[in-house]
C-alpha positions in Angstrom: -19.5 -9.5 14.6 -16.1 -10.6 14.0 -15.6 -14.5 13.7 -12.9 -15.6 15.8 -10.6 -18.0 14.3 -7.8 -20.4 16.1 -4.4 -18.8 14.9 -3.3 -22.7 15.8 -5.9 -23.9 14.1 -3.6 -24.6 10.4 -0.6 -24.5 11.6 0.7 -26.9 8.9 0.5 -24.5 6.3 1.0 -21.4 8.7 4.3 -22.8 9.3 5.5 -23.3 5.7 4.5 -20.0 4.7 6.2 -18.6 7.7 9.3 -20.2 6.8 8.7 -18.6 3.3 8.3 -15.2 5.1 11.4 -15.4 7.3 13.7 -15.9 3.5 12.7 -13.3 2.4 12.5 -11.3 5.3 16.0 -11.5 6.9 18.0 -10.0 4.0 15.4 -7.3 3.5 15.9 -6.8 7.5 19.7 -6.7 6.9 19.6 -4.2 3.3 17.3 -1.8 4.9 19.3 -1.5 7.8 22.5 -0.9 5.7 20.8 2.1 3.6 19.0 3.6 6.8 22.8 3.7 8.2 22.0 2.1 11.3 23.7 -0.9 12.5 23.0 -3.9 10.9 21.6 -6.0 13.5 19.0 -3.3 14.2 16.8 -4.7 11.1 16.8 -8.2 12.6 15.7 -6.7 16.1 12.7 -4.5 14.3 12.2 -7.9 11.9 11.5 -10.3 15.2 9.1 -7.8 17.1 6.9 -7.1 14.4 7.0 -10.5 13.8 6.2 -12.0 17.2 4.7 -8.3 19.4 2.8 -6.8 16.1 2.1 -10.0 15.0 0.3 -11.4 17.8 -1.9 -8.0 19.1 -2.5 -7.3 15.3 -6.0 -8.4 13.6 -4.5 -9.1 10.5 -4.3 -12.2 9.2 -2.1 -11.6 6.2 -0.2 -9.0 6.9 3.3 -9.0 8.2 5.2 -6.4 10.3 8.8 -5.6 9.9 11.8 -2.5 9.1 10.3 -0.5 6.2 12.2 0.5 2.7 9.8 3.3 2.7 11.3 5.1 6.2 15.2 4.1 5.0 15.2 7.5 3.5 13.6 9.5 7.1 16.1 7.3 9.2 19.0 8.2 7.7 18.1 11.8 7.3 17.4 11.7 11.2 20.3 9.7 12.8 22.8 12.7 10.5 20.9 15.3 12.1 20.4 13.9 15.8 24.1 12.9 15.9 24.1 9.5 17.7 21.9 6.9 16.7 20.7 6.2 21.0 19.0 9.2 20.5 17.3 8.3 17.4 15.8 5.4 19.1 14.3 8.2 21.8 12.3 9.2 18.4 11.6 5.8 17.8 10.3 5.4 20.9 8.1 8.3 21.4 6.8 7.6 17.5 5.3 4.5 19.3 3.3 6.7 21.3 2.3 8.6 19.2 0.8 5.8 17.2 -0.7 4.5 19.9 -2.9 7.6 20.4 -4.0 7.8 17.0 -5.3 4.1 17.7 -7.1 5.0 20.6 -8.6 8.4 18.7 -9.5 6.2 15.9 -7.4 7.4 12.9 -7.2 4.1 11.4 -10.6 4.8 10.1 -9.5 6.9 7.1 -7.9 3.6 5.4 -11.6 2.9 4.7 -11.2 6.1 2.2 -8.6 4.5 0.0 -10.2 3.5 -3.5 -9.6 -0.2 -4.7 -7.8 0.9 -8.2 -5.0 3.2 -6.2 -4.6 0.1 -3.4 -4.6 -2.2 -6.7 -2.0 0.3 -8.3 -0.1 0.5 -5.5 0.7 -3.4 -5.5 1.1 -3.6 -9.2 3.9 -0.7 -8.7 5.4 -2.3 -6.2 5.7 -5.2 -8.0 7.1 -3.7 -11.0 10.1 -2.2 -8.8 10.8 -5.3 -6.6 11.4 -7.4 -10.4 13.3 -4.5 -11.7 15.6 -4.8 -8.9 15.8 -8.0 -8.7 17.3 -8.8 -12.0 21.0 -7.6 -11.2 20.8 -9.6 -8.0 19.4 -12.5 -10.2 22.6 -12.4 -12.6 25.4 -11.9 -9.4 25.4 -8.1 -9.6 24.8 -6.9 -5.8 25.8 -3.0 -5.7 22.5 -2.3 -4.6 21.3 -3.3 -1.2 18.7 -5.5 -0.4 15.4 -3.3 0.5 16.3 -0.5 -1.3 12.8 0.3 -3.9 14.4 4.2 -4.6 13.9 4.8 -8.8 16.8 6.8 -8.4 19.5 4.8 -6.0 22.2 6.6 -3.8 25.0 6.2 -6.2 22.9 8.7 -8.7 21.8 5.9 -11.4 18.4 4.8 -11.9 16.6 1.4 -11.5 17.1 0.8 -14.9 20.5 1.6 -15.5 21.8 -0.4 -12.7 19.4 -3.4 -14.4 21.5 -2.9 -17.7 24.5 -2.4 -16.2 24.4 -5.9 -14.5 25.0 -7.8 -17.8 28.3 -6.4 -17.7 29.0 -8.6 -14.2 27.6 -11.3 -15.1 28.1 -14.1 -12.6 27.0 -17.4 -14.6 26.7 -19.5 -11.3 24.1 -16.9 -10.1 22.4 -17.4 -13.2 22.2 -21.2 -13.1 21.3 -21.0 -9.3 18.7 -18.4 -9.8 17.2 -20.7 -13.1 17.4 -23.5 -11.1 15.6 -21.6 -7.7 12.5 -20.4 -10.6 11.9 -24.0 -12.0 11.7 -24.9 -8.3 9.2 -22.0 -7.1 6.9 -22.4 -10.7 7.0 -26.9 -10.8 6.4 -27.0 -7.4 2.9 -26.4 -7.4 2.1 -28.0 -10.4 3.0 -31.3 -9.2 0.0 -33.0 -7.4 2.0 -34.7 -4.4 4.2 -32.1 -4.2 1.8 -29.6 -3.7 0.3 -32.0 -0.8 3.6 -31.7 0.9 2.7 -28.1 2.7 5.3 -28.5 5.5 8.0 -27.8 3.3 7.4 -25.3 0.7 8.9 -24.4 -2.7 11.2 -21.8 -1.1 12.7 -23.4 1.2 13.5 -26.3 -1.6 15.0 -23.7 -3.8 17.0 -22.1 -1.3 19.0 -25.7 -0.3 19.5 -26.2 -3.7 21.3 -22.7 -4.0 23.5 -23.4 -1.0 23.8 -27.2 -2.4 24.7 -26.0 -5.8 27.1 -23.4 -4.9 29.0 -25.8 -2.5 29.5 -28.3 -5.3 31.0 -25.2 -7.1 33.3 -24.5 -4.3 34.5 -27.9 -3.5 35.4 -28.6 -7.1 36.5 -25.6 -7.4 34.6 -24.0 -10.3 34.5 -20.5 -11.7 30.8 -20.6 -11.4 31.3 -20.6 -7.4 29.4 -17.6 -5.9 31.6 -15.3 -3.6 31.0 -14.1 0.1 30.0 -11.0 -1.7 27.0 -12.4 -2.9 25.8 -14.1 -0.3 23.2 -13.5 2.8 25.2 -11.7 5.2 24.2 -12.7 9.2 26.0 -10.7 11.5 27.9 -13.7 14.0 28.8 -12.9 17.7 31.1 -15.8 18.7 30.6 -14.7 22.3 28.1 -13.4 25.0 29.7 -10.1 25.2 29.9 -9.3 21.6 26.0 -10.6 21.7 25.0 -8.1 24.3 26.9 -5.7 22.3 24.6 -5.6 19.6 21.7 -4.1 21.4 21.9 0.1 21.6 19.8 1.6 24.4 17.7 4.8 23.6 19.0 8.0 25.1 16.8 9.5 27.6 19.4 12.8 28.9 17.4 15.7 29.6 19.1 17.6 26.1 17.5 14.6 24.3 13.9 15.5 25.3 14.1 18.9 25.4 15.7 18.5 21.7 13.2 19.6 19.2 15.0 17.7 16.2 13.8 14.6 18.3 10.2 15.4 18.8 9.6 16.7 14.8 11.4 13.3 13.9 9.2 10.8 16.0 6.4 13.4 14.9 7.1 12.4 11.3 8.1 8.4 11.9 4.6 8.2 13.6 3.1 10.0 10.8 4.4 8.3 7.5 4.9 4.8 9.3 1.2 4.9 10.2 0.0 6.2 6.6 2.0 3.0 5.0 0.4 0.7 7.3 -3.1 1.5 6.9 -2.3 1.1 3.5 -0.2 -1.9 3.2 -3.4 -3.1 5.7 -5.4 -2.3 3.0 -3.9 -4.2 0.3 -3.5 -7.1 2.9 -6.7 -7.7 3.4 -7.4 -7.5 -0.4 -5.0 -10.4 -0.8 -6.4 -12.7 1.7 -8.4 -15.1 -0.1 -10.4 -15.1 2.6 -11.8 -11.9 2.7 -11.6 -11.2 6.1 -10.7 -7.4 7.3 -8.8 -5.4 9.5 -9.6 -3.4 12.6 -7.0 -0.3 11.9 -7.6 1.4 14.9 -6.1 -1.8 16.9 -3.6 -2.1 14.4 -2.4 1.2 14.9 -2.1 0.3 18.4 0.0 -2.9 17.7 2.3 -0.7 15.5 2.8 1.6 18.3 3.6 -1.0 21.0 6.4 -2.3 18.2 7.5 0.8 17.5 7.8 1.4 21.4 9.6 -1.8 22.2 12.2 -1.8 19.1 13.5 1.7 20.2 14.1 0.3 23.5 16.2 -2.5 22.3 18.1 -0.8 19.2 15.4 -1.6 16.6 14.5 0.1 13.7 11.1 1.6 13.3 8.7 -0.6 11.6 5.6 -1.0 9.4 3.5 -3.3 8.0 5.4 -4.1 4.8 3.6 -5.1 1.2 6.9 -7.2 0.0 6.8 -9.8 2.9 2.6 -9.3 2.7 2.6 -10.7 -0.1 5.1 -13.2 0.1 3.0 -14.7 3.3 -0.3 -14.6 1.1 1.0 -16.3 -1.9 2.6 -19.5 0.3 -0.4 -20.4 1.5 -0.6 -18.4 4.9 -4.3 -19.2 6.7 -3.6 -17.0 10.0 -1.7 -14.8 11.8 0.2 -17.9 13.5 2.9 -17.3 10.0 3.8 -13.7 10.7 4.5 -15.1 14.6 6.3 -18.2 13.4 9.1 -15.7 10.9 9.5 -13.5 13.8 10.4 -16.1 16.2 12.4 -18.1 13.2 14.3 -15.2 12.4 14.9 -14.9 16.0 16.3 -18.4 16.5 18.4 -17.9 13.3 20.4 -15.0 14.9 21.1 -17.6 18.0 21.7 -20.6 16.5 22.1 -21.2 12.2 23.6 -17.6 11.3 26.4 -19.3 9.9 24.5 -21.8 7.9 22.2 -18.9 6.7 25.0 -17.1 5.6 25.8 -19.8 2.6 22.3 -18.8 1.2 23.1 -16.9 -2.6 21.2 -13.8 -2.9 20.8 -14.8 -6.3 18.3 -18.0 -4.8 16.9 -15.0 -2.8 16.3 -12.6 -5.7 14.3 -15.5 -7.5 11.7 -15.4 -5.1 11.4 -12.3 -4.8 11.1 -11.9 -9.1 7.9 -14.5 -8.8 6.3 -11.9 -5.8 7.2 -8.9 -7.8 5.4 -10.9 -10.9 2.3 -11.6 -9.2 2.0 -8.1 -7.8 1.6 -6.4 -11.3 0.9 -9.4 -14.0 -0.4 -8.4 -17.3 -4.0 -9.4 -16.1 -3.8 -6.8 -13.5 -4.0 -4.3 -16.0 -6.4 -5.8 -18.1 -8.9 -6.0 -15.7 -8.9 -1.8 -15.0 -8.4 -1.4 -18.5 -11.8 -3.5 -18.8 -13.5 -1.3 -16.0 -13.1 2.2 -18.2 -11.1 5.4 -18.1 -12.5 6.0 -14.4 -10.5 3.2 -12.7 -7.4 2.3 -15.3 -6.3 6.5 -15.6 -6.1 6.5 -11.4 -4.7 2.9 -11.4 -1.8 3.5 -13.9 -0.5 7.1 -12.4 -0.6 5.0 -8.9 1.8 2.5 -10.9 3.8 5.2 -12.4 4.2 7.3 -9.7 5.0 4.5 -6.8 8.2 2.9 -9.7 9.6 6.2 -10.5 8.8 8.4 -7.0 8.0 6.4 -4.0 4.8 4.9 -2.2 3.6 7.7 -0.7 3.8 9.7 -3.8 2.1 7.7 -5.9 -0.7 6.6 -3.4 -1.4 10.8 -3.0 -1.2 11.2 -6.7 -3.5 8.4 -7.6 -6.1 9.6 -4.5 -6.0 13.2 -6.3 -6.9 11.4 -9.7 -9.5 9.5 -8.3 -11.4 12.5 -6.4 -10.8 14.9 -9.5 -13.1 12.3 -11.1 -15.4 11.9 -8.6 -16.0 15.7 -9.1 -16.3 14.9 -12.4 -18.6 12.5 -12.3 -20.7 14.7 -9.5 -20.8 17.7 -12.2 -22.0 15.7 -15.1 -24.6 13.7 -12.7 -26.3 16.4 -10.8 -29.1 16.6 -13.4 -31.1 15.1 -16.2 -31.5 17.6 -19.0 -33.9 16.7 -21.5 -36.8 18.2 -24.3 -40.3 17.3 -24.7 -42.5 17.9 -27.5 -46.4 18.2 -27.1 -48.9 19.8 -29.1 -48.3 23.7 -28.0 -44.9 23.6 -28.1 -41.7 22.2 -26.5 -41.1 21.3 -22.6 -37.6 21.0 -21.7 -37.6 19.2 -18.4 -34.4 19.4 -15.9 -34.6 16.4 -13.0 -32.1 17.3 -10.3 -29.9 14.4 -8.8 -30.5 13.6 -5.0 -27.4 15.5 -3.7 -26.9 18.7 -5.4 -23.9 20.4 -4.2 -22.1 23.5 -4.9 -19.7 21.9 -7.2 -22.6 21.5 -9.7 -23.1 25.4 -10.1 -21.5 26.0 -12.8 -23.1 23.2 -15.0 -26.3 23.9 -13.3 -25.9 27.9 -14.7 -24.5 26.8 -17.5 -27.9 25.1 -18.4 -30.2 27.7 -17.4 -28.4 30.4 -19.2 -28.6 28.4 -22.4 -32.2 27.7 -22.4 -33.8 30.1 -25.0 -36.6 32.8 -24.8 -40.6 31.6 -24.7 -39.4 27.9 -23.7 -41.4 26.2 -20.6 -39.2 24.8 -18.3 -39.8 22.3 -15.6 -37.3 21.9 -12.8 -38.2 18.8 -10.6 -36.8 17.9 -7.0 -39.1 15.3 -6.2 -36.0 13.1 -5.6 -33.9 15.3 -4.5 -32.6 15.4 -0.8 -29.9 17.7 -0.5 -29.8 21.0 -2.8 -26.5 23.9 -1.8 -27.7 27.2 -0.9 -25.8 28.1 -4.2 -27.6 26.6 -6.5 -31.3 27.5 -4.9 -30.0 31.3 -5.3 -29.7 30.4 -8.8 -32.4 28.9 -9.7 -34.5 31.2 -7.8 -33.1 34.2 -9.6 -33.2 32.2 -13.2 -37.4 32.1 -11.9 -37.5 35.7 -10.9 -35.4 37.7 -13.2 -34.5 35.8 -16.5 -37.3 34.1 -16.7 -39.8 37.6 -16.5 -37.1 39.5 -19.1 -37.0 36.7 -21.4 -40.8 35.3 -21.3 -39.9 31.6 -20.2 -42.3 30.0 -17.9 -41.1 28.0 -15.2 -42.1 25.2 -13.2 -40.8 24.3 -10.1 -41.6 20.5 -9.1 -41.1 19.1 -5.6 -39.0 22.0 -3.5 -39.0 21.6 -0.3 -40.7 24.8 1.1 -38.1 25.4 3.5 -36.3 26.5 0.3 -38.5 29.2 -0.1 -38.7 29.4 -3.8 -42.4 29.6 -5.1 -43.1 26.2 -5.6 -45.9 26.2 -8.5 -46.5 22.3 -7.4 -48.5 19.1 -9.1 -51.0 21.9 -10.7 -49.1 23.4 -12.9 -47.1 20.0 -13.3 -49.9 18.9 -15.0 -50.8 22.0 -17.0 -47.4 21.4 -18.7 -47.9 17.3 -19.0 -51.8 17.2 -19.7 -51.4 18.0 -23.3 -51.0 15.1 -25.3 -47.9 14.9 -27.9 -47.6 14.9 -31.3 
C-alpha cells in the first residue's frame, strides 16, 4: 500500500523548486509554441494546466506536465493539413479521450517494460542535446527557438553547426551574464547558510542578477547591453478584450467530426503523447531521491483530462516533460505541491509581471538549463554502464546516440530492440549446461537444461546434439526444468530415437516430465552412468 504523503507538508522547499520550474518552464512554453506554429500564448495555456489540473490528479511526485518539444513536429504537421488551428484543438480534445481510456484499460502498465539502461540513456541524451543547444543561447546567438531538441533544425543546419556558428555572434554581455548566472547556480550550494536559505533558490538569484546586470548596461549605455531580441518574450494584453482574445475555441461543425484528418491526428497525439509520458514517468520516478513510484494507469488519466481541457481553451497538447522533470528534482522538489505552485506561477505571471518577466536574458535562462543538461549525462553516467559490461553500456549508448541525433522516440525503440536482442542472447547461450565427465569406462558428457527452455534455444540445443560424437553416453537432465517448447522435445526425442540407434550413443533422459512422453530412462539408469567411480 501506497503511503500517502501531505503535498503541503514541505512547502518551503516545494515552493522554491517551483519557482525554479516556472524559469525554465515559460520560455520552453513560449519556443515550443513558436515551432509547433500555434499562437504563442497557447504554450502558456498547456504550461498552467499541466501544471495545476495534471499536477494535482497525477501520482507523481517529481514529475511535471507541460507543451512537449517532442509533439512540435506532429502539431505543425497537423494544423497545415487541418487548415485552421480551432479544429486542431477538436484533435486535441478527442486525444484527451482517448488517453483517458487507455488509463481506464490499463495501458500504463507497459512502462513497467522499459529497461533501466535505455530510461538512463534516454536522460543522458537528453542532456547532451539541451547543453548543445544551449551554448549559442549562452553566448547571445538566439536563431533557434527555445524547446526546439531537433539534431537537424528547420533552417537545414545541425545542432552542431548552429553551436559553431554562434561564436561568430558573439554577444559579450550574454557571456558575462551567463558566467555570472553559472557561478550563482554552482556557489550557491556550496555555501552552508546559503544552502539553508530554501525559500529562494539559486535560480531565481541568478536570474535578478541577469535583469540587474543588463539594466546597468542599458542605463549607462554600454555595448554589452542585451537587446529585446534576446530576451524572454511574454505576450502583454493591455486590455480585457485583447485578454479574451487570446483564448481559441475548438471547432466542433459537423465537417470537423466527420473529418478523418481529425480523428487519425488525435489518434496519433494520444498515442505518442502517452508513450513519452510513461516514459518521462519512468525516468521521474528514477530521479526522485525518494524512491517512490508512479501509478501510470492514473497518470494516463490525468494526461487525458489535461489534454481535454487545453483543447477547450486553445492549449497545446501536453506531456509529462524530462527538461522541467528534472529541473523540479534537482531544486530540491519533495512533492507534487512544486509542479502545482509553476503552474499557478506561470499563471499569475501572464496577469500580472509579464512585463517585468520580459527583461529576463535568455542567456541567464540558457545557464540553467546548461547545469540540467550536465547533470542529465555527466561523465559518471557513463562510467557506471561502462562498469556494468557490454549488456547494459551497448543498449545505454545507442539510446544516447539515437535520442541526440534522431529524436526520443527513436532512440527509446532503438535502445528497447538492443536490449531484447540481448536478452535473446543471453536466453540462447543459458538454456543449458554442457559439460564432460570422465570415469573409469569412458567419458559422460552431461547436458543440464535451464528451467525455461524455449523455442529460441533450438538451434543451440541441435547444434549440441549434432556435435556429440559416435559411442559417447549422454545424459540429458530436466530435473529443474519447468517449462521445455514442443520444439525442442521433438528434437531431443528424435536425437534418442534415431541418431542415437545409427550412431551407437546411449542416452539418458533425467527428470522429463511424463507428460512429455519421451522414454524417460529415470534415477536407474542415472546411476548406472554415475556409480562408476572416476579416474
Amino acid at each position: 500500500m501506497t503511503k500517502k504523503i501531505d503535498i503541503l507538508a514541505h512547502l518551503k522547499s516545494d515552493f522554491a523548486s517551483g519557482l525554479v520550474v516556472f524559469l525554465v518552464a515559460l520560455p520552453l512554453c513560449l519556443g515550443i509554441a513558436l515551432a509547433s506554429g500555434a499562437p504563442l500564448f497557447s504554450g502558456i495555456i498547456s504550461g498552467i494546466i499541466g501544471g495545476i489540473v495534471v499536477g494535482f490528479m497525477s501520482k507523481s511526485h517529481i514529475s511535471v506536465t507541460g507543451p512537449a518539444a517532442g509533439l512540435t513536429a506532429i502539431v505543425l504537421s497537423a494544423i497545415t493539413d487541418l487548415g485552421a488551428y480551432n479544429v486542431f484543438l477538436t484533435a486535441v480534445i478527442v486525444a484527451g479521450l482517448f488517453q483517458l481510456l487507455l488509463g481506464f484499460i490499463k495501458a500504463g502498465s507497459i512502462s513497467n517494460y522499459f529497461p533501466t539502461n535505455v530510461i538512463e540513456g534516454m536522460l543522458a541524451g537528453i542532456g547532451i542535446i539541451i547543453f548543445m543547444k544551449q551554448i549559442p543561447h549562452a553566448v547571445g546567438y538566439d536563431k533557434v527557438t527555445e524547446g526546439d531538441t531537433a539534431f537537424i533544425e528547420k533552417s537545414g543546419s545541425t545542432v552542431i553547426e548552429t553551436l559553431i556558428e554562434g561564436f561568430n555572434y558573439i554577444n559579450y554581455g550574454s557571456i558575462i551574464i551567463t558566467i555570472v548566472a553559472l557561478t550563482i547556480l554552482i556557489v550557491w550550494d556550496k555555501i552552508p547558510f546559503l544552502k539553508k536559505i530554501k525559500l529562494v533558490p539559486a535560480a531565481l538569484i541568478a536570474v535578478f542578477s541577469g535583469i540587474v546586470l543588463n539594466e546597468i548596461f542599458i542605463r549607462t549605455g554600454s555595448s554589452l547591453q542585451v537587446s529585446k531580441d534576446h530576451l524572454v518574450s511574454l505576450p502583454t494584453p493591455s486590455s480585457f478584450d485583447e485578454f479574451k482574445a487570446i483564448f481559441v475555441l475548438p471547432d466542433f461543425s459537423t465537417s470537423t467530426l466527420s473529418n478523418s484528418k481529425m480523428w487519425l491526428t488525435a489518434a496519433t497525439i494520444a498515442v505518442v503523447a502517452s508513450i513519452e509520458t510513461l516514459l518521462c514517468i519512468e525516468a521521474a520516478d528514477r530521479m526522485d531521491t525518494y524512491k517512490r513510484y508512479t501509478d501510470t494507469n492514473v497518470e494516463l488519466k490525468a494526461q487525458g483530462i489535461g489534454n481535454l481541457l487545453s483543447g477547450l481553451i486553445g492549449g497545446l497538447p501536453m506531456t509529462s516533460v524530462v527538461v522541467r522533470s528534472s529541473a523540479n528534482a534537482n531544486a530540491g522538489a519533495r512533492t507534487k505541491a512544486s509542479t502545482i505552485i509553476h503552474g499557478f506561477l506561470l499563471l499569475i505571471s501572464v496577469l500580472t509581471i509579464a512585463s517585468f518577466l520580459n527583461k529576463i536574458p535568455l542567456a541567464t535562462l540558457a545557464a540553467i538549463l546548461l547545469l540540467i543538461g550536465y547533470r542529465l549525462a555527466k561523465p559518471s553516467h557513463f562510467m557506471h554502464f561502462i562498469a556494468k559490461g557490454k549488456y547494459q553500456y551497448i543498449p545505454f549508448i545507442a539510446t544516447v546516440l539515437a535520442v541526440v541525433f534522431l529524436d526520443l522516440l527513436w532512440g527509446v525503440g532503438i535502445g528497447m530492440l538492443i536490449s531484447i536482442l540481448f536478452v535473446l542472447i543471453g536466453n540462447y547461450k543459458r538454456a543449458y549446461s554442457f559439460r564432460k565427465e570422465e570415469y573409469t569406462d569412458g567419458d559422460v558428457i552431461q547436458i543440464d537444461l535451464a528451467q525455461e527452455v524455449s523455442f529460441l534455444n533450438k538451434a543451440a540445443i541441435k547444434s549440441t546434439l549434432g556435435a556429440i560424437p559416435e559411442n559417447s553416453k549422454v545424459i540429458i537432465n530436466a530435473s529443474d526444468t519447468v517449462y521445455i517448447a514442443h520444439d525442442v522435445l521433438d528434437l531431443i526425442r528424435e536425437f534418442k530415437e534415431i541418431k542415437s540407434v545409427e550412431e551407437n550413443i546411449t542416452v539418458d533422459l533425467i527428470g522429463f516430465k511424463k507428460a512429455y512422453d519421451l522414454d524417460n530412462s529415470g534415477e536407474t539408469e542415472k546411476h548406472v552412468f554415475l556409480k562408476h567411480s572416476k579416474n
